[in-house]
Every structure is written in structure tokens, then in C-alpha cells.
N, C-alpha and C positions, 0 to 999 in steps of 0.2 A: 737820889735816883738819877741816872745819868741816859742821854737820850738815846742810849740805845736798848737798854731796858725797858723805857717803860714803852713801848708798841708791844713787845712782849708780854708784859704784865697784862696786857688791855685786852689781850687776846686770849691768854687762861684766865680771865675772869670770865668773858663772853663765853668762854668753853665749858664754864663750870655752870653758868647757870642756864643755857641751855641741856645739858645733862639732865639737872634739878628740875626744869621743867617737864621732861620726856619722863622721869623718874614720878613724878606726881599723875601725870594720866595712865599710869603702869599700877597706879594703886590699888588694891580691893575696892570694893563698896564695903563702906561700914556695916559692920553685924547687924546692925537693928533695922537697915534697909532690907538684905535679904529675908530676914523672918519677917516684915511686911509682906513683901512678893509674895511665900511661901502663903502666908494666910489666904492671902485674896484669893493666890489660885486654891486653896481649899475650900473658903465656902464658895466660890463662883462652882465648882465642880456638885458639892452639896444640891446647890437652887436646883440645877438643870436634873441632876436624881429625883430630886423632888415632884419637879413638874414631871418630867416622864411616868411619874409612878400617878400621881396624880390623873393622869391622862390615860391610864388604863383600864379597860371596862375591868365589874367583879366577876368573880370566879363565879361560873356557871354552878348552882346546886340544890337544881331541884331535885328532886328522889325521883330516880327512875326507877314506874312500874310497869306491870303488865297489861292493855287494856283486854277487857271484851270482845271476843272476834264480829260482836253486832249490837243492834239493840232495836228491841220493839219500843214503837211509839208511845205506848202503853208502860211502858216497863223502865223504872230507873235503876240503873244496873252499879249504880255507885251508892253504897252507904253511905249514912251518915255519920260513921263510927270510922270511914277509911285511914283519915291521917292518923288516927290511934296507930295502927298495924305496922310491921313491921316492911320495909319493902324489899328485908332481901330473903330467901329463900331457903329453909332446912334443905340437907343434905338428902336427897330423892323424890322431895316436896317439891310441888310445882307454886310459884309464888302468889302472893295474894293478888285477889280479884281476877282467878282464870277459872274455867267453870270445866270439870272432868267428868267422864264415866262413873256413873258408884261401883260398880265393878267389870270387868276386863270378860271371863268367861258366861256365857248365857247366852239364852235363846228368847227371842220375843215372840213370846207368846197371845201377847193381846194388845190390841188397841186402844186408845182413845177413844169415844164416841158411843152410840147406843148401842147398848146386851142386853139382851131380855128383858128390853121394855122401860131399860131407864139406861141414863149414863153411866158407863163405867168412867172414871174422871181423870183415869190415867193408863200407863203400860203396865204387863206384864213381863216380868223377866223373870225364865226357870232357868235354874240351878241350883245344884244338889245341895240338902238342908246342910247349915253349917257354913257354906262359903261366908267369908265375909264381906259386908260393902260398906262403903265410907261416904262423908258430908261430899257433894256434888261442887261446893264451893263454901269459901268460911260465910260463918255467921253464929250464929245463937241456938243452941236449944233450947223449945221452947215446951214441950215434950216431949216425953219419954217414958210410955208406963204402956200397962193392956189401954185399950181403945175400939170398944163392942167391936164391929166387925171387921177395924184394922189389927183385928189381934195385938201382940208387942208391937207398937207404935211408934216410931221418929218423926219431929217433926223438928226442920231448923229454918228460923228468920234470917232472912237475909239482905235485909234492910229494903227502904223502897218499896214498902207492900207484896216483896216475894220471899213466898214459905214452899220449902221442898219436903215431899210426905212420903213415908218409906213406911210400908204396910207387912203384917204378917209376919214379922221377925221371929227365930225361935230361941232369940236372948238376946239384950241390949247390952249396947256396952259404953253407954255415956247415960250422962244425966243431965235433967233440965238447970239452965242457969249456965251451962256448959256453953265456952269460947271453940269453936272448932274451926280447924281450916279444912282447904280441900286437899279430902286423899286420909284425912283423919276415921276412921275405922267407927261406925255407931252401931253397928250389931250385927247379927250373924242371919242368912236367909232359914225362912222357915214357910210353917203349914197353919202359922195358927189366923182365930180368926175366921168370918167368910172364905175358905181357902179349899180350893180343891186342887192341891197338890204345891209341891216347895217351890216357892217363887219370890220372888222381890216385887211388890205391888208399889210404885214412884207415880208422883204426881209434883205436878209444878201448880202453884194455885197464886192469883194476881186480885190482891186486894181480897183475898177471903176466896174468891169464885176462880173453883179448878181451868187452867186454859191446855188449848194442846201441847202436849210438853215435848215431843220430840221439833218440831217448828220452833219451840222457845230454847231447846238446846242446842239446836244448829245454830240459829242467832248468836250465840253465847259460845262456839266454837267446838261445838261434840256434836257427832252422829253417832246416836245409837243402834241407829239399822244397822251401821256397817262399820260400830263397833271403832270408831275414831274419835280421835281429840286432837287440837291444834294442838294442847299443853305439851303434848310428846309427841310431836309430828317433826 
């Protein structure tokens, strides 16, 4: 090598291995560094799903029903049989635990209170024999046959010590043992029985002993006088 070479030589070597160097920080990252990264950042994204979900209240799911438009102090307006039932609604049926009209057409013809010297222990409602009228709200049949001078007789439990009494019918059309809701059809108006002329003889009775029933049906969301109901209001 002669002296004028080698400053040259000294000079493409320093060029070469600075290249070599800028060429090594120009590298990838090895494979198995990235699918490191790659994990972490998947479960770090997992944990934080987790807590968030963790940290959210449950889904709201209680059954939504209908209540009672009141309630006598006296009076417990919820079965003991309610969670059994259904709480959504046939199609023209008003849902369970609402209390309706037994029937739509009629005239009140009598009151509650004393008639000739003793209680009458409930209303009168005329309409022509044949109309049909239905359970006032579900519950139980607990009769259904003649009954001295309620003539053809309904009577339905309605948990709570209230039984609803449907007098004079001139044919039943349910039987004891029988599940009915309200708006469900128990027999047809008639004359029989104590009866001086076709009418629907209804009583409300608390714990055995008849009470005023149009007062315990406006509680419950029905006026009879005037022929309304919250159910269809």
C-alpha cells in the first residue's frame, strides 16, 4: 500500500461502517416483540370491558302491573295467589288486579241499606233477562248453583276476605273451582229467586259481612252510578 492510498482506504472503511450502523437502527423489531405488544394491548382492552360491565347496574325486571285505583283500610286488595297470574293482558281483557263493571247496560234500581225492615245487602241492577255480566275482578269461584232466595247464584273469592255475590241469574255459565279474571262472562241476568222482576242482584261482602259496595267499587276504580271504570277510561 502506498501513501497515497491508504487515507483513502481509511476513509471507505469509516463510510462503510457508518452506513452499517444507520442500517441496523433502520431494522424491524423482531416478530415475537410485536405479538408481545399485540397481546398486552388485548388483554389490557379485555380488563377495562370487564370492569365497565362489572360496574353496571341489572336490568330493571320487575313485572309491571295494574294497581287498584284505592283501598279500604279494611280491605286487602291483593291476593295471595297474585305472583301466580299472569301480568300481561288478553286481547280486549283488561289486566289482572283491575276491578270493572259486571256489566255496561242497566239501570240502578236499588240500594244498599234497609227495605222492609231489614237489609238489603247490596244493589240492584235492571236489565233485560238474558244480558250477560261477568266476574268484577279475577278470582275463584266458589259457588255456582240455585241458592234459596239468590235464585241461580255466583259467588267469586277474591282473596283477602273479598267475595263478590251475583244474585237471581236466569242461567250460570261457570262452575265452582273455576279461575276467572275480570270481564270473564258468569251467567246471564234473570228473575229467579226473591225477585220481582230481571235484574242483577251484586253485593261486595268483607270477611263474610255484606259492606256498601258502590263506596268499595269506587275505591277499586268503578262507579256504578255513572256507569264508569278507570279499566277503560
Amino acid at each position: 500500500m502506498n501513501a497515497r492510498s491508504a487515507p483513502a482506504q481509511l476513509r471507505a472503511r469509516a463510510f462503510a461502517q457508518r452506513a452499517n450502523y444507520r442500517g441496523r437502527r433502520r431494522q424491524p423489531a423482531p416478530r415475537h416483540r410485536f405479538l408481545a405488544l399485540l397481546t398486552t394491548a388485548v388483554v389490557s382492552s379485555a380488563v377495562v370491558a370487564l370492569s365497565t360491565a362489572a360496574a353496571l347496574p341489572e336490568p330493571h325486571t320487575d313485572d309491571l302491573t295494574i294497581e287498584s285505583a284505592g283501598n279500604y283500610d279494611d280491605v286487602t286488595t291483593h291476593s295471595s295467589d297474585r305472583a301466580s297470574r299472569s301480568t300481561s293482558s288478553r286481547a280486549g281483557q283488561p289486566a289482572p288486579d283491575v276491578w270493572i263493571l259486571p256489566m255496561h247496560k242497566y239501570t240502578l234500581t236499588s240500594m244498599f241499606g234497609q227495605r222492609w225492615g231489614q237489609l238489603h245487602p247490596g244493589v240492584d241492577l235492571g236489565a233485560a233477562e238474558g244480558t250477560p255480566f261477568t266476574a268484577v275482578a279475577a278470582g275463584t269461584v266458589v259457588l255456582c248453583r240455585w241458592n234459596a232466595g239468590y235464585g241461580n247464584n255466583v259467588m267469586i273469592d277474591h282473596g283477602g276476605g273479598v267475595v263478590t255475590v251475583y244474585g237471581h241469574a236466569s242461567k250460570l255459565l261457570c262452575h265452582e273451582g273455576q279461575q276467572v279474571r275480570a270481564g270473564d262472562r258468569v251467567a246471564l241476568v234473570g228473575n229467579t229467586g226473591h225477585s220481582f222482576g230481571s235484574h242483577l242482584h251484586f253485593e261486595v261482602r268483607q270477611d263474610g259481612k255484606p259492606i256498601e259496595p258502590l263506596a268499595f267499587m269506587l275505591r277499586h276504580g268503578v262507579d256504578i252510578q255513572h256507569h264508569s271504570e278507570t279499566a277503560y277510561s
